[in-house]
N, C-alpha and C positions, 0 to 999 in steps of 0.2 A: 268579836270572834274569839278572840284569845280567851276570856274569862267565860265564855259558852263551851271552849270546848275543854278545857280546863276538869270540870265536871264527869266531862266524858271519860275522859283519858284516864284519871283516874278511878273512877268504875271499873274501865277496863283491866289498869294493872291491878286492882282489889281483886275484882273475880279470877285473873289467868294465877293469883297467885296463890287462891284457896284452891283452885284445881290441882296447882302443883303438889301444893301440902298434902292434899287427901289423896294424892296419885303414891302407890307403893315403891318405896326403897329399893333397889336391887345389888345395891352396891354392898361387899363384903369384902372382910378382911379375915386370914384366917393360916396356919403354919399346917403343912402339911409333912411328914415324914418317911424319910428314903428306905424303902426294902430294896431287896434284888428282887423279888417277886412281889411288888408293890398291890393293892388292892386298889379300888378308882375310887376316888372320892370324888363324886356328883351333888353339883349342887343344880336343883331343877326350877324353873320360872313357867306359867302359863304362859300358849303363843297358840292362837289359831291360825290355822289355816292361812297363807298369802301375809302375813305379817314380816317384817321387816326387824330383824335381833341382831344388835351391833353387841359384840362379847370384844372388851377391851381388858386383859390381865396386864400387871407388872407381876413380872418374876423376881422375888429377891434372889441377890448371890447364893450359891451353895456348890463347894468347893466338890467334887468326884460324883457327883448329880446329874441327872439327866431327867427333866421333867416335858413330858407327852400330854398330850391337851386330846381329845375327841370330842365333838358335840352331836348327839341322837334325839332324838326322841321318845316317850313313851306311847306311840301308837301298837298298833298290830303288827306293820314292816318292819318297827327297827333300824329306823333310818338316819344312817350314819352322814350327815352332814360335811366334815371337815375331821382329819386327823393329822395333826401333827406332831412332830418329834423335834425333842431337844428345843423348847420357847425357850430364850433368856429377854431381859428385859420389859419391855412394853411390848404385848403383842397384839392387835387387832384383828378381828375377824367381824366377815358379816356374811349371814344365810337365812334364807327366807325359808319360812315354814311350810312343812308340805301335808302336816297331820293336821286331819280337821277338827280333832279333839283329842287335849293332852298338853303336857309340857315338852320342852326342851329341856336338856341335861346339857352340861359344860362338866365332865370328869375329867381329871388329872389323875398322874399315875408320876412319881415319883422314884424312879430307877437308884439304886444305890450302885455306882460303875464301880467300887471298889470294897471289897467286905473290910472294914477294920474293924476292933474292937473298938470299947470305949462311949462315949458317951455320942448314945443318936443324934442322927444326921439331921438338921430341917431345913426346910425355907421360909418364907413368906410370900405371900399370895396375894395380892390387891388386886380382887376382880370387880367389874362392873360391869352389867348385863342391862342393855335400853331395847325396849323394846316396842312395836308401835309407830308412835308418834314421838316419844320418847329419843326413838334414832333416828330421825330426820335433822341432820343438819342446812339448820334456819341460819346462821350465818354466812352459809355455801351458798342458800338461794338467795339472803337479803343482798348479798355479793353482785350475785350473779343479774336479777332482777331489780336493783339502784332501789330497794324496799328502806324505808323510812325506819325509825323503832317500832314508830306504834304499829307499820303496816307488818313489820315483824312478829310482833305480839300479836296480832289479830290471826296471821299465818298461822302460828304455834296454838291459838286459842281456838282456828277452825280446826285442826287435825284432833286436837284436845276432842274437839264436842265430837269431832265422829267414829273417834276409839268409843268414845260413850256409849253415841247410838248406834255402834256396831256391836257393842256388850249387851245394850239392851234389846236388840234384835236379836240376839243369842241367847242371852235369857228366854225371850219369848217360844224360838224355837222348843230350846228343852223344856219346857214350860208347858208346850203343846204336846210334844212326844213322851214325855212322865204322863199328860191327863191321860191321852191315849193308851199307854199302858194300863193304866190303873183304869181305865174304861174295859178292857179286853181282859185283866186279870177278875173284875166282877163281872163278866158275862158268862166266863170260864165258872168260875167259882159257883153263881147262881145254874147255872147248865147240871154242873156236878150238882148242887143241891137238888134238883129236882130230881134228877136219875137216882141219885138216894134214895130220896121221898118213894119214886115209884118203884124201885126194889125193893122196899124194904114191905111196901103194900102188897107188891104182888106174892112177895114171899110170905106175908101171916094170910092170904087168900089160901095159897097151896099148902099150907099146914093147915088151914081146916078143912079144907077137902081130902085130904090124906089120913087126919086123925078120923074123920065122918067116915072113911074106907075102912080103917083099920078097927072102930066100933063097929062095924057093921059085921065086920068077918069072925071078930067076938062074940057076935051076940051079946053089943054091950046094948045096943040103940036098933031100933027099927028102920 
């Protein structure tokens, strides 16, 4: 039993950890700097519709600062998520997406509470954005549910395959709704060619019946 499943187990942690690898980075580091009239710097991630975005920042020190966090969206609404004022430290948030198509935006804004001279103000930033499957914490369920490792791994490896085949269901959609454009933009386009076609026919008709008038009133043609 042990040397059969042996095998197994290892397949399994192979595979869960090439999905890891080829699954995308969200994590960033990055200094951002205090105006009184600060601009937002946004940093954006893909999130469909009903997904689950755990946004965990560290704030570094920064002495007469005041750093404001907002999470939006790029849909049509503009839909403001969560607004906060004044994060210091580690701060977490989680909010599910409500745009069917688009990213999420995490902007900071940087307040300078005092104008000095001298040499600018920054901080430091360590943000981390999970998203999906990505922010399911599996240590809460393996907890919660007396889950094994491997049944752990397996947990994290079914959520894995069906962030997958929800992408590729989504793929498929816009896949279908691009043919169908491009269906409707050549029925459009062949429509307009033919109305060309027959304008342009009927218009050298009525120039020769017009010139065959206008000979006639000459006494150029019989």
């Amino acid at each position: 039993m042990t040397l059969a499943a042996s095998p197994l187990r290892c397949f399994y942690a192979i595979f869960v950890a090439t999905l890891l690898l080829i699954a995308p980075a969200n994590a960033i580091k990055f200094e951002i700097q205090a105006y009184r009239y600060p601009p937002a710097k946004c940093i954006w991630n893909t999130a469909r519709k009903g997904e689950l975005v755990i946004v965990t920042a560290n704030v570094g020190p920064g002495e007469g600062q005041r750093l404001d966090v907002e999470i939006v969206d790029s849909g049509p609404e503009k839909n403001v998520y969560l607004n906060k004022r004044g994060i210091v430290g580690e701060a977490r948030f989680a909010i599910t997406a409500h745009n069917d198509e688009g990213d999420v935006g995490v902007c900071f804004r940087n307040y300078l509470d005092v104008a000095e001279g001298g040499k600018p103000k920054t901080r430091v930033i360590d943000l981390d954005v999970d998203i999906g499957a990505d922010a399911v914490d599996y240590n809460a369920i393996a907890n919660q549910e007396s889950l094994s490792a491997l049944e752990t791994e397996m947990r994290k490896l079914e959520g894995v395959v069906k962030e997958i085949v929800d992408e590729l269901n989504y793929l498929k959609k816009r896949e279908e709704r691009f043919q169908s454009t491009n269906m409707s933009t050549h029925s459009r386009v062949q429509t307009f060619a033919w109305f060309t076609l027959f304008s342009l026919v009927g218009l050298g008709i009525w120039q020769i019946f017009h010139l065959r008038a206008f000979f006639k009133r000459k006494y150029l043609i019989d």
